[in-house]
C-alpha positions as CSV (number, residue, x, y, z in Angstrom):
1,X,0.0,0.0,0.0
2,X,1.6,3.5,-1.2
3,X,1.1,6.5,1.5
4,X,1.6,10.0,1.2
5,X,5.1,11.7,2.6
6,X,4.2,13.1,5.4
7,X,4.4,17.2,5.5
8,X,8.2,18.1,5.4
9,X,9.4,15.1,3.6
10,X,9.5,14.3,-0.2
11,X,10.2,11.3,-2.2
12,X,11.7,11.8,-5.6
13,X,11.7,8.5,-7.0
14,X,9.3,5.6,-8.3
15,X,8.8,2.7,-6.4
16,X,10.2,1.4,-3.2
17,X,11.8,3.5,-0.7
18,X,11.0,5.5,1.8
19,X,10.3,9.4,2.3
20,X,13.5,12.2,3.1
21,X,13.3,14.8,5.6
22,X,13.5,18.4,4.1
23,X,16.7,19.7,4.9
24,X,17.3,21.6,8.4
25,X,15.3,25.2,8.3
26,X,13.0,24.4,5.4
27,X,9.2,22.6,5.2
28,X,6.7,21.7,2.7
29,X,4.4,24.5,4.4
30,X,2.1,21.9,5.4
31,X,1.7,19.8,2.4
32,X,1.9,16.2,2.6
33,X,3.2,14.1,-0.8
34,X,5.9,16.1,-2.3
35,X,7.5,15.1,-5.2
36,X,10.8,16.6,-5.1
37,X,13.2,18.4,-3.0
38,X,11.9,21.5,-4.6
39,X,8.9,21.1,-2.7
40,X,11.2,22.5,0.2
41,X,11.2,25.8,1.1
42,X,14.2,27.2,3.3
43,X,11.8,29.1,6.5
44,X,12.2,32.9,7.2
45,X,15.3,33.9,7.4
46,X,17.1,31.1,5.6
47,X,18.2,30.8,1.6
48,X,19.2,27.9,-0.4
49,X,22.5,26.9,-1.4
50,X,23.9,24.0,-3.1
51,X,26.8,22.7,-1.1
52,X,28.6,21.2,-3.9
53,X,29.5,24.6,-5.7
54,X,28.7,26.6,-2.7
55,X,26.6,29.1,-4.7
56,X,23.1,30.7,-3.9
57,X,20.0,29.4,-5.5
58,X,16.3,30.6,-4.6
59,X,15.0,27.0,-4.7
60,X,16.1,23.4,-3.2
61,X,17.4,21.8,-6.3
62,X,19.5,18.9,-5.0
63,X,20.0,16.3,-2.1
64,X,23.5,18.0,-0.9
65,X,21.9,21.4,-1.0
66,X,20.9,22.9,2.1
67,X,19.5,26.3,4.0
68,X,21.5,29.2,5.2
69,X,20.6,31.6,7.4
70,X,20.1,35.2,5.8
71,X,23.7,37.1,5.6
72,X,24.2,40.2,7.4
73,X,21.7,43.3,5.8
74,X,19.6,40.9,4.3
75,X,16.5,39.6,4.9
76,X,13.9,36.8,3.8
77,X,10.0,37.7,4.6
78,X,8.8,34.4,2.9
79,X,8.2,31.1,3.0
80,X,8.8,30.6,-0.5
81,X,11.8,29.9,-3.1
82,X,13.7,33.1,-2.7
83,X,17.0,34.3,-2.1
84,X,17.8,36.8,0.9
85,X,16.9,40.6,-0.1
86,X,19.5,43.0,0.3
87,X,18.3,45.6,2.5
88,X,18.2,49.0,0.8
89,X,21.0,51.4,0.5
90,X,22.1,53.4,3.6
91,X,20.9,50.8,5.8
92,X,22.0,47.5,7.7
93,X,21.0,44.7,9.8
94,X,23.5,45.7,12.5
95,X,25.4,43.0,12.2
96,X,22.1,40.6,13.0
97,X,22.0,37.5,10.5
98,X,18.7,35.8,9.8
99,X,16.7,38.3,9.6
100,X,12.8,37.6,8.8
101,X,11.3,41.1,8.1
102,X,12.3,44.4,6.2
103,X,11.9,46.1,9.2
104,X,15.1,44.6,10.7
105,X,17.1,46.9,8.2
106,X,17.3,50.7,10.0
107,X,18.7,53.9,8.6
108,X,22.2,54.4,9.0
109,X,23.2,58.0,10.7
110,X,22.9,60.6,8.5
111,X,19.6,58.9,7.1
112,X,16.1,58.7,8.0
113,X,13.0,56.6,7.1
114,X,11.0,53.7,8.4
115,X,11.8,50.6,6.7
116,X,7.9,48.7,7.1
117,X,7.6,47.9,3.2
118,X,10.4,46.3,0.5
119,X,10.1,50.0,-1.5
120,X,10.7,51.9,1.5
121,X,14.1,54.2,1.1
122,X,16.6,56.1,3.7
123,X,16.9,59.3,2.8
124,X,20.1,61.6,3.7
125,X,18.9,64.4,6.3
126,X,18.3,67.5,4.2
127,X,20.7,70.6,5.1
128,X,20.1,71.8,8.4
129,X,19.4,68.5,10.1
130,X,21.2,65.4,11.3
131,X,21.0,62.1,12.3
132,X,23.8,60.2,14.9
133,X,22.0,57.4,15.7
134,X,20.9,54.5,13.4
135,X,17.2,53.5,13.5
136,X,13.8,55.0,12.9
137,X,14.3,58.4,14.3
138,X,14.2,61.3,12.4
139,X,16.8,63.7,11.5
140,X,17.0,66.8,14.0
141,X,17.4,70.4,13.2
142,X,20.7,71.9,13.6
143,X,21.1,74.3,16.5
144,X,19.0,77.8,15.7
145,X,20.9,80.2,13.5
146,X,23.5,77.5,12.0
147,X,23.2,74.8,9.1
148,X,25.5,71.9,7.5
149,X,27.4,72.0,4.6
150,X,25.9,68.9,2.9
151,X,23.2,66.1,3.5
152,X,23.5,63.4,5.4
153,X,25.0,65.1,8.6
154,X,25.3,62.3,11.2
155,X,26.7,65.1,13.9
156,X,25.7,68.3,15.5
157,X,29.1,68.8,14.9
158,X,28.4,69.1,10.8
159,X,26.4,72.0,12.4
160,X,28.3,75.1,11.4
161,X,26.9,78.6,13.0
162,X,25.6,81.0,10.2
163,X,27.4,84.4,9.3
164,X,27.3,87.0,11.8
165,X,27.0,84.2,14.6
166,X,29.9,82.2,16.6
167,X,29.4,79.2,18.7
168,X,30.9,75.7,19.0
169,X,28.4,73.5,18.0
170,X,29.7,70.4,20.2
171,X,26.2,69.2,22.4
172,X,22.5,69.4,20.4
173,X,22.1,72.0,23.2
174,X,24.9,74.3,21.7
175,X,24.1,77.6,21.0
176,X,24.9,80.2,18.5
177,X,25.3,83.5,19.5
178,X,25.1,86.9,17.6
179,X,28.7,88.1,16.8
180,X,29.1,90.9,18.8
């Protein structure tokens, strides 16, 4: 009597023999009877690879190939045969690997934006702002009467007081005062 793999197993071949696990990190997302290692899907977080030529692949393809965990600014957000995204310029995981949802890449400093969709974008603080912390938060004005010389501060010290004022812009407290 034939029976079904159960879910998280396949069987590629005709006749006797008995079902494989899916490799480690991957499932048939509930289905029972698969067919083929391809039927294997690395979980959140993980991407294929073959380990014979060591190179990336968004599906299962082989016995010897296997699930990695997401690299470091990357991240996978579902259960399906797909590589890792890279997470989008001026941004980083932090150094976290594994990484299950866009929202685990944050702005670096000098760059704002909330990273809750894959089309989401850090933006450099516009001129008069910065940004020294990486994250969410927004980019802060300058002190009152000074500006910065580019976008993308990522210090109040990129803060430079404006003509006819003096101060050392040091603290986001720092003033500038009227030249005298």
């Amino acid at each position: 009597m034939c029976e079904a793999c159960p879910v998280d197993m396949y069987k590629a071949t005709r006749g006797e023999g008995s079902c494989v696990p899916c490799p480690a990190d991957s499932t048939t997302n509930g289905n029972a009877a698969a067919p083929r290692i391809a039927a294997c899907v690395c979980d959140l977080g993980y991407e294929a690879r073959v380990t014979a030529g060591g190179g990336r692949t968004p599906s299962l393809q082989s016995p010897s190939s296997v699930c990695d965990v997401c690299p470091v600014d990357t991240y996978k957000d579902v259960q399906e045969a797909q590589l890792c995204t890279d997470c989008t310029a001026h941004s980083s995981t932090q150094g976290i690997t594994g990484s299950t949802a866009v929202d685990a890449c944050l702005c670096d400093t000098g760059f704002e934006g909330d990273l809750n969709s894959s089309d989401a974008v850090c933006t450099p603080c516009a001129y008069g702002k910065y940004k020294s912390s990486v994250g969410t938060d927004l980019c802060v004005d300058c002190p009152a009467n000074s500006d910065t010389l580019r976008p993308g501060a990522q210090s109040v010290d990129e803060c430079m007081c404006n003509m006819g004022w003096s101060g050392a812009l040091t603290l986001p407290e720092s003033e500038c005062t009227v030249c005298a």
